[in-house]
C-alpha positions as CSV (number, residue, x, y, z in Angstrom):
1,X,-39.5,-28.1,-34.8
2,X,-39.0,-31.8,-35.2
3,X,-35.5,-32.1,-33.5
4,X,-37.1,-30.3,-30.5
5,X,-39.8,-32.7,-30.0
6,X,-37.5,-35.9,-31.0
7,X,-35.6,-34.8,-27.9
8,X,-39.0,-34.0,-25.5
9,X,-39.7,-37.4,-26.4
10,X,-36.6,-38.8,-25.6
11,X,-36.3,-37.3,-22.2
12,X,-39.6,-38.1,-21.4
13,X,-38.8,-41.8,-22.2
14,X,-36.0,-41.7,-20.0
15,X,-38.0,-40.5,-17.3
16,X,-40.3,-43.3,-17.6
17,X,-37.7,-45.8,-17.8
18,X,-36.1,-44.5,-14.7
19,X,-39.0,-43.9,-12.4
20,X,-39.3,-47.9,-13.4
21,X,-36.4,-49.2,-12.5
22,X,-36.1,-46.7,-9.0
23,X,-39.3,-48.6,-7.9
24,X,-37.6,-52.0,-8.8
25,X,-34.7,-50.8,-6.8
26,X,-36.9,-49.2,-3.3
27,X,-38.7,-52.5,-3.6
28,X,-35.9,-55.3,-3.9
29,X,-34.2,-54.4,-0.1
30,X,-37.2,-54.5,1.7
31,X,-38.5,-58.1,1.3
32,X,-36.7,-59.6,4.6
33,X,-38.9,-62.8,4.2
34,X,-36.6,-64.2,2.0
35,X,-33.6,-66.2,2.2
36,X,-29.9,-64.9,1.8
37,X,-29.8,-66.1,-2.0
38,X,-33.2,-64.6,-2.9
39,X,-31.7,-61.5,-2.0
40,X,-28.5,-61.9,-3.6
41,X,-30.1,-62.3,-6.9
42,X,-32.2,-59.6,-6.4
43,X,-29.2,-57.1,-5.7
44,X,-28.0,-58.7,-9.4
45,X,-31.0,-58.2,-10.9
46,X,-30.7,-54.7,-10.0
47,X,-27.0,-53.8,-10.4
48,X,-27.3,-55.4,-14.4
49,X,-30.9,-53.1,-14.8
50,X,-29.8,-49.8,-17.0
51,X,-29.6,-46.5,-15.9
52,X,-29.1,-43.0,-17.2
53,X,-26.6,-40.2,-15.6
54,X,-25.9,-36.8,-16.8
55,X,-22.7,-35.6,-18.4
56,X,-22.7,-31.5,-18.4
57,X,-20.1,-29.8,-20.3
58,X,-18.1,-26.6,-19.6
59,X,-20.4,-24.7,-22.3
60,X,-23.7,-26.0,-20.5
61,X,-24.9,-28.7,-22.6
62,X,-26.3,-31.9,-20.9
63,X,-26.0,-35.4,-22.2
64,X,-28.0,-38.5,-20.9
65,X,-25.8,-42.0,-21.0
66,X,-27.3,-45.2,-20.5
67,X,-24.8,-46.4,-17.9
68,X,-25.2,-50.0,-15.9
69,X,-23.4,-50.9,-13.1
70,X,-20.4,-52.8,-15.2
71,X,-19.8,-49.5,-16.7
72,X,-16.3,-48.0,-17.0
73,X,-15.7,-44.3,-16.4
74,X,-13.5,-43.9,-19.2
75,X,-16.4,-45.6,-21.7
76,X,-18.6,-42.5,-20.3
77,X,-16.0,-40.1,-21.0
78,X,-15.1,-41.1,-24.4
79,X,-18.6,-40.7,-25.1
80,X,-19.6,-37.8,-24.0
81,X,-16.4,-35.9,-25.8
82,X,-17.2,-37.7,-28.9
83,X,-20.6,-35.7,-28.7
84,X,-19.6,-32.6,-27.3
85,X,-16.3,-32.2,-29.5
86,X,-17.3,-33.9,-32.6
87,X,-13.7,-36.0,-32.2
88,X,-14.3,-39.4,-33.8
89,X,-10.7,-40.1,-34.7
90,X,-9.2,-37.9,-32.1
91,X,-8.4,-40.9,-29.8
92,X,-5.8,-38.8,-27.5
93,X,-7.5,-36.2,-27.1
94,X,-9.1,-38.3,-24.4
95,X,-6.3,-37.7,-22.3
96,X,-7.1,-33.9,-21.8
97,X,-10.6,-34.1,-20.5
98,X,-11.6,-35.8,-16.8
99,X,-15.2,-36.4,-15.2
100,X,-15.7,-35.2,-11.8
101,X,-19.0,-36.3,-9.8
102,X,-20.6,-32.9,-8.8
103,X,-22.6,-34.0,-6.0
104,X,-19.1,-35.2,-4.5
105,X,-17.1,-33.3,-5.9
106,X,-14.7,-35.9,-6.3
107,X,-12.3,-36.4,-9.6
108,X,-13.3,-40.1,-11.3
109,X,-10.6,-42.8,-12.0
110,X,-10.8,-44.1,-15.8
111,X,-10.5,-47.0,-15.1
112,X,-12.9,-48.1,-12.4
113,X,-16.5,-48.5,-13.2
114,X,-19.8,-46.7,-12.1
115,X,-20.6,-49.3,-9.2
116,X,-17.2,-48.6,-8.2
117,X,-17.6,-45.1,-8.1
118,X,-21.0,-45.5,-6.1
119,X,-22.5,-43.7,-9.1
120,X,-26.8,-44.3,-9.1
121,X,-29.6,-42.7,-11.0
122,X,-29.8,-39.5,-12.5
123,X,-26.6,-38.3,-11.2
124,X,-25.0,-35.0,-12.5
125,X,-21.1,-35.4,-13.9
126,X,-18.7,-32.4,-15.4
127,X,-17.0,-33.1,-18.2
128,X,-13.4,-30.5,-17.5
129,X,-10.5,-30.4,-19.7
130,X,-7.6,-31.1,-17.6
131,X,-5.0,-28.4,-16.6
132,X,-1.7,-29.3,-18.8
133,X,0.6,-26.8,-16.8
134,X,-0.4,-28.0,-13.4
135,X,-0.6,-31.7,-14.7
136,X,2.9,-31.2,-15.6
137,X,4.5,-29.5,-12.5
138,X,4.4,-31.5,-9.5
139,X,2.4,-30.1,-6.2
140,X,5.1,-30.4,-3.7
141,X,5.2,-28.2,-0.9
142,X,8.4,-26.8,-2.3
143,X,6.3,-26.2,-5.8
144,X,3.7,-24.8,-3.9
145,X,5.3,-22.3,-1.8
146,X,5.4,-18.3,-2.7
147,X,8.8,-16.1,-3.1
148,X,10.3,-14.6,0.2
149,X,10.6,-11.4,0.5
150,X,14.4,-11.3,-0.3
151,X,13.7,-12.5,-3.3
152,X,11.0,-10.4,-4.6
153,X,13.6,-7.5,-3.5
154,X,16.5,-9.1,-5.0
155,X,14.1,-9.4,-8.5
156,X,12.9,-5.8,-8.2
157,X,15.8,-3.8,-6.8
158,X,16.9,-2.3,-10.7
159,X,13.2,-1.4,-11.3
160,X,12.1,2.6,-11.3
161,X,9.7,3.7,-8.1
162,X,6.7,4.9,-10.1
163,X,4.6,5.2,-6.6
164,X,6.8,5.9,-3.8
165,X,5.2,6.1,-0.4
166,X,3.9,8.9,1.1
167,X,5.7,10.6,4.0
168,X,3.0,10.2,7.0
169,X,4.4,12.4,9.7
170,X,4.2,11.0,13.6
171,X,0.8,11.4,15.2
172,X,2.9,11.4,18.6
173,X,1.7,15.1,20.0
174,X,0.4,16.2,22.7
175,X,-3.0,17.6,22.9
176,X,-2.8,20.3,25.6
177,X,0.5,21.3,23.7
178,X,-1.9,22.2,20.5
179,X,-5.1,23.7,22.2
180,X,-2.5,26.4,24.0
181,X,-0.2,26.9,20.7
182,X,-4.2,27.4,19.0
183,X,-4.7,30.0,21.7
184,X,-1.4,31.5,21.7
185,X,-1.6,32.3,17.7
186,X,-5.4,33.7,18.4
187,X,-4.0,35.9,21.2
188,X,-1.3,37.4,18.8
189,X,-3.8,38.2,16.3
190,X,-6.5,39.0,17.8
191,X,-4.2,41.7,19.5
192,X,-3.1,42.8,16.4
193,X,-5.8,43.5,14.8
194,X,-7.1,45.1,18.2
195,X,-4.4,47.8,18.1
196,X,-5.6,49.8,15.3
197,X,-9.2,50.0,17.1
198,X,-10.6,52.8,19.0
199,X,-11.2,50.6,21.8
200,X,-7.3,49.6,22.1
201,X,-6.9,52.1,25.0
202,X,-9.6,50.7,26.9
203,X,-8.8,47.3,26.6
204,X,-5.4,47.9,27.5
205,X,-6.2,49.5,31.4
206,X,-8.5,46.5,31.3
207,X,-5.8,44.2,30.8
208,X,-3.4,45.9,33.2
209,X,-5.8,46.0,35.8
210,X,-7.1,42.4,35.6
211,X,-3.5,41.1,35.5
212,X,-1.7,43.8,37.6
213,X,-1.5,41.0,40.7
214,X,-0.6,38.6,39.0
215,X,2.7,39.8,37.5
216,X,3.4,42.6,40.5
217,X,2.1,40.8,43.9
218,X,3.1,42.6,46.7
219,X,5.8,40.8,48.3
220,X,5.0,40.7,52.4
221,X,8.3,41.9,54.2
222,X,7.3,39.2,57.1
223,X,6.4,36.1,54.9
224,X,9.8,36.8,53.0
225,X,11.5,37.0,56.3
226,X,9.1,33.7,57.6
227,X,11.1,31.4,54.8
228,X,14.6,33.1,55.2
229,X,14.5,32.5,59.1
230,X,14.0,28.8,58.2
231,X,16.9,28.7,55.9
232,X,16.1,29.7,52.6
233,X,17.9,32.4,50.4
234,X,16.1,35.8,49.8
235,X,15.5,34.9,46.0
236,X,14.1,31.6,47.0
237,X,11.6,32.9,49.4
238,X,10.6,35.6,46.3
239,X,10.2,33.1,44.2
240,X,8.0,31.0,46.1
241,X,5.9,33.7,47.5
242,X,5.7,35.3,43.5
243,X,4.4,31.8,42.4
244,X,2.3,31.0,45.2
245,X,1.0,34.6,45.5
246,X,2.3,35.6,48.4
247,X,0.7,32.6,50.7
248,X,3.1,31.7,52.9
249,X,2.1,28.1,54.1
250,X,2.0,27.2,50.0
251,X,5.5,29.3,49.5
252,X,6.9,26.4,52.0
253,X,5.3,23.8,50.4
254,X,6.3,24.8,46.8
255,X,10.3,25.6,48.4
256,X,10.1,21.5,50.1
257,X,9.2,20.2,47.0
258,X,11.7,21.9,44.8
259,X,14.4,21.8,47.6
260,X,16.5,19.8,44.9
261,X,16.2,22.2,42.4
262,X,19.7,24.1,41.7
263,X,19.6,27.6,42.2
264,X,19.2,29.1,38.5
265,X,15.5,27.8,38.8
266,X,14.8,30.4,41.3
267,X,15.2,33.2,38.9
268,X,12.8,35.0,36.2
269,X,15.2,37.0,34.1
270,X,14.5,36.3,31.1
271,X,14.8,39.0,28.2
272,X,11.9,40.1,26.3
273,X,12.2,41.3,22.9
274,X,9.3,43.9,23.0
275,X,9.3,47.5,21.6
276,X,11.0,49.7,23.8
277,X,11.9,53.2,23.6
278,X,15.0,54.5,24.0
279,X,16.5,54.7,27.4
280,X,15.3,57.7,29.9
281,X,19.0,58.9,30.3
282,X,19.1,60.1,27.1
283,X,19.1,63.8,25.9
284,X,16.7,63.2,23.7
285,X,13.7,61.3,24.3
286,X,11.6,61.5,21.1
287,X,13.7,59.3,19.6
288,X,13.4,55.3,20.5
289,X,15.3,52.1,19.5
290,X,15.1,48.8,20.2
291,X,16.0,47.8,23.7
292,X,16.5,44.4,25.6
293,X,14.9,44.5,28.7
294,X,13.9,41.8,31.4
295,X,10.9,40.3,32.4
296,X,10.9,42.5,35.8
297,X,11.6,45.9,34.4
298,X,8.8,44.9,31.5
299,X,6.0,44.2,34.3
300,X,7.3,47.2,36.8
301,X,7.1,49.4,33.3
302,X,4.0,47.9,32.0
303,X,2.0,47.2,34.8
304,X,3.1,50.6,37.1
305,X,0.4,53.4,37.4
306,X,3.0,56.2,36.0
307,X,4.1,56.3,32.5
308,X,6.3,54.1,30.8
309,X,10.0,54.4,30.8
310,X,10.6,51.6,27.9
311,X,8.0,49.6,26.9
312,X,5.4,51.0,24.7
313,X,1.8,50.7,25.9
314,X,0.1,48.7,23.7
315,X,-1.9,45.4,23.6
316,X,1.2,43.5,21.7
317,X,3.6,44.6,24.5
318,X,1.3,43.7,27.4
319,X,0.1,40.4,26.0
320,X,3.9,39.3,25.0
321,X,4.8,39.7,28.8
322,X,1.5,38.0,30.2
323,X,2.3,34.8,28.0
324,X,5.7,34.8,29.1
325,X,4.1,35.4,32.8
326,X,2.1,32.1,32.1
327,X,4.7,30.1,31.0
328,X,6.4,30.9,34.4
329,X,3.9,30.1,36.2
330,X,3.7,26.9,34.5
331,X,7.3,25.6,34.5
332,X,7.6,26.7,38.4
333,X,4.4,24.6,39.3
334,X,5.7,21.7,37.1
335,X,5.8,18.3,39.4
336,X,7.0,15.1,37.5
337,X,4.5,11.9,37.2
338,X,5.5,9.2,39.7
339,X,5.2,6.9,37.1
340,X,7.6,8.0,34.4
341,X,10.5,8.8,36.8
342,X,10.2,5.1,37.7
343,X,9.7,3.9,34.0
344,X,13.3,6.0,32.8
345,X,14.7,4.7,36.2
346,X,14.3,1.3,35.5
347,X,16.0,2.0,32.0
348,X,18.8,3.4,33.7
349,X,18.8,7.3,33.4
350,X,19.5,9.5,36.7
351,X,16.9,11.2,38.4
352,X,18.3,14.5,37.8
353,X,18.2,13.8,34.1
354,X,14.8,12.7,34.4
355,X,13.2,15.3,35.9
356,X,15.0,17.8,33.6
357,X,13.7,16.3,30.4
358,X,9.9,15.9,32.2
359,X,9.9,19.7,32.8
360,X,11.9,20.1,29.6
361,X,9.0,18.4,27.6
362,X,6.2,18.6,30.1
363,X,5.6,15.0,31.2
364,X,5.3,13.9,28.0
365,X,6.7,10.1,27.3
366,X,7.6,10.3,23.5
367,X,9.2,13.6,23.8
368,X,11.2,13.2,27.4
369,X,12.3,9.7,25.7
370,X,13.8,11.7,22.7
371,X,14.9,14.5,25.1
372,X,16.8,11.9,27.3
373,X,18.5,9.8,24.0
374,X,20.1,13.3,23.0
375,X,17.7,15.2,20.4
376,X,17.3,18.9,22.3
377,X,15.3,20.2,19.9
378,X,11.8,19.9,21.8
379,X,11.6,21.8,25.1
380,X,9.0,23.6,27.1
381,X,9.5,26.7,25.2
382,X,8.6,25.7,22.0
383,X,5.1,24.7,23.5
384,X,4.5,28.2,23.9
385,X,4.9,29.6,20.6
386,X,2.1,30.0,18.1
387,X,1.7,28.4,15.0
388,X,4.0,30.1,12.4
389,X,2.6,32.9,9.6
390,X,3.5,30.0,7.3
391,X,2.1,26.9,8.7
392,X,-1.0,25.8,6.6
393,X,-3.1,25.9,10.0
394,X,-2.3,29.4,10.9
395,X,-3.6,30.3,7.2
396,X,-6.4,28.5,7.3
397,X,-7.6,30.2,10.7
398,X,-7.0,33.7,8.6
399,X,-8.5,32.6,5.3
400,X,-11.6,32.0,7.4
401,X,-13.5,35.5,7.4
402,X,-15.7,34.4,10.8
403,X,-12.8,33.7,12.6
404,X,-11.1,37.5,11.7
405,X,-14.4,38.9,12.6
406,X,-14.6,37.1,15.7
407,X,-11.2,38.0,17.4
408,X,-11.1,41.6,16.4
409,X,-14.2,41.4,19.8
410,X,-12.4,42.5,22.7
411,X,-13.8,40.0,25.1
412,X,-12.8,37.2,22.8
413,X,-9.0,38.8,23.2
414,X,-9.8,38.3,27.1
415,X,-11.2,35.1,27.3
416,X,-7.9,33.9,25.4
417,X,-6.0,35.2,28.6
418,X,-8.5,33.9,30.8
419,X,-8.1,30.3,29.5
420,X,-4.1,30.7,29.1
421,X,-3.7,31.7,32.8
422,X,-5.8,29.6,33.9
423,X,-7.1,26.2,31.1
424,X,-9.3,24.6,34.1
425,X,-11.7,27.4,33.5
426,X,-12.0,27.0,29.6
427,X,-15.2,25.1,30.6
428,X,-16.9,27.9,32.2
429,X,-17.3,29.5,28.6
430,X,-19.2,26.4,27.0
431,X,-22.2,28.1,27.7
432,X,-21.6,31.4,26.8
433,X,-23.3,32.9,23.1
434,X,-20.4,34.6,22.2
435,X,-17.5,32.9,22.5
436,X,-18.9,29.3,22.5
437,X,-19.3,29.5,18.6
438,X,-15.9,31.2,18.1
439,X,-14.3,28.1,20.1
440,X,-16.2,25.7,18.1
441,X,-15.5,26.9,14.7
442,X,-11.6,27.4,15.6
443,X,-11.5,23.9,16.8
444,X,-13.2,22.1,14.0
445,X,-11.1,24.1,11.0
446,X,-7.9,23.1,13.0
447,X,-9.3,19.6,12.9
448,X,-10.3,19.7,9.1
449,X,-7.0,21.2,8.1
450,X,-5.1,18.2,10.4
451,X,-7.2,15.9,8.8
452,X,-6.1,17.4,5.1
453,X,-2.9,17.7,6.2
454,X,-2.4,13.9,6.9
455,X,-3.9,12.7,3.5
């Protein structure tokens, strides 16, 4: 109890003493009256009166000094380690401590003295032991200055990689190349789950008489002879009047634009692999095999209103030749962007080349630009193939038990034809109660499972 009042007592003395001499100090300047020498004395008078400033050490503690202006720093700091650090003898250790003016924050020189220092009343000073590494090294710019990177590798080149990085695959993709491989996987299931139904028959003449047009239009004798009078080949005038369902003035249009075009790009022969039974010449014709057929004699078998001579009738068969229908349609109606033929132009590719690789990889930059440096890989066909049974978003769309219960629905099976013939329409269905929730759900697990997938 009576060390804690000694020191109330002594800081209330201080107090006094200093409010004292701060009056002496506002009081001395202000009296102009007097002469130059009056003043001068004054100023003397002041700078000899005794003050008090606080030393504070690293742990906290404060100590008051009775400083004048005469004072030396390193009288201050020899005192306050004496009392912090109990080192009476301990002259050098000194040498490891330094004062630094808080308000300033400014290190103090040893040996200069408080009026040097501009240090007044009841200033705050830190007592900090001084840095003996960084004391020791010199701060050059040289000193200063962090490894490169060739030598951090050349330090850490033997070491084991405990966290290697992970393998982020390119987000370069198209997204109209992902929405029709979504639809193209639905279509393919929802079919096959389809053909086991009692409703398979049904929806099959459905099918073949929505899309009987489109794959057999009726090819007029005088719009055929219209483009061959002008110069064009039979098969070129087919073509053109197949694509642009048999309107003559678009035929033309369609035939100018693709004048350039070499002559294998007027033909649709390619070979289905469907299930076909065996061929009609055949003595027996309960038996069937496997037989490779062309995309004609696949829609003239398919789509005819006798009975099939090779193709089985069933929603697999009739769906595998309307998607390849579709894709087509698409690669004859294919017209290159202005602006990338004159983008690979000015990098020095042909034309010809050009347009190849934009139809190859339809008028998409990253992949034309890979197409045109040599890698073949990507090309308009593999944009219309589903998602394989083993890719995680194809399982993820058949893990989900809404989704199966959903395209087993007929109508969803035809709105997926609907929006694959024709994707400008895929808005029309926004508002539907049926297939609206269907499209959403499929669209935010292929998003969830893209999401996973890049983590």
């Amino acid at each position: 109890m009576i060390p804690w009042m000694r020191s109330r007592i002594a800081e209330a003395w201080y107090n006094r003493k200093s409010s004292r001499t701060a009056e002496r100090q506002s009081l001395a300047p202000s009296s102009t009256s007097t002469s130059n020498s009056e003043n001068n004395k004054s100023m003397n008078l002041i700078s000899s009166s005794p003050f008090f400033v606080k030393v504070i050490s690293t742990d906290g503690f404060v100590l008051h000094v009775d400083v004048d202006m005469n004072t030396t720093i390193k009288l201050i700091k020899e005192m306050a380690v004496r009392h912090f650090h109990g080192m009476f003898h301990g002259i050098s250790l000194f040498d490891k401590f330094r004062l630094v003016h808080a308000n300033k924050l400014k290190q103090l020189a040893d040996n200069k003295t408080v009026q040097d220092e501009e240090i007044t009343f009841h200033d705050e000073l830190l007592l900090i032991p001084v840095n003996t590494y960084f004391k020791a090294c010199r701060t050059t710019e040289e000193n200063m200055r962090g490894p490169s990177i060739r030598d951090v590798e050349e330090a850490t080149h033997n070491l084991p990689i405990r966290n290697p990085p992970k393998y982020i695959p390119p987000l370069q993709f198209s997204l109209a190349v992902e929405i029709r491989k979504i639809l193209l996987t639905l279509t393919y299931s929802s079919a096959r789950l389809l053909m086991g139904s009692s409703e398979a028959p049904n929806l099959f003449q459905t099918i073949k008489k929505k899309f009987k047009k489109l794959c057999l239009p009726s090819i007029d004798s005088e719009h055929l002879e219209t483009l061959t009078d002008i110069g064009y080949s039979t098969q070129q005038g087919i073509v053109a009047l197949y694509v642009k369902k048999n309107n003559v003035t678009q035929a033309l249009d369609w035939l100018i634009e693709h004048q350039e075009y070499p002559s294998e790009y007027f033909t649709i022969s390619v070979i289905l692999n469907l299930i076909a039974k065996k061929k009609a010449n055949e003595e027996d014709s309960n038996s069937s095999e496997i037989v490779q057929i062309n995309f004609w004699n696949a829609c003239n078998d398919l789509f005819s209103d006798g009975s099939t001579k090779y193709v089985e009738e069933n929603l697999l068969n009739i769906v595998a030749v309307l998607i390849e229908y579709f894709r087509y349609i698409k690669k004859f109606n294919f017209k290159p962007e202005e602006g990338l033929v004159n983008k690979f132009s000015e990098m020095g590719f042909q034309e010809k080349d050009i347009i190849e690789a934009l139809k190859t990889c339809g008028n998409d930059l990253f992949h034309a630009c890979e197409w045109l440096l040599g890698n073949r890989e990507l090309s308009l066909i593999d944009t219309n193939i589903s998602f394989n049974s083993n890719d995680s978003i194809y399982q993820a769309f058949m893990n989900n038990p809404q989704i199966q219960l959903s395209i087993n629905n007929p109508n969803a099976l035809l709105v997926f034809l609907k929006i694959l013939n024709e994707p400008v329409y895929a808005a029309e269905w926004v508002s539907d109660p049926e297939i609206y929730p269907l499209m959403d759900l499929i669209f935010k697990t292929y998003h969830a499972e893209k999401q996973f997938n890049l983590l």
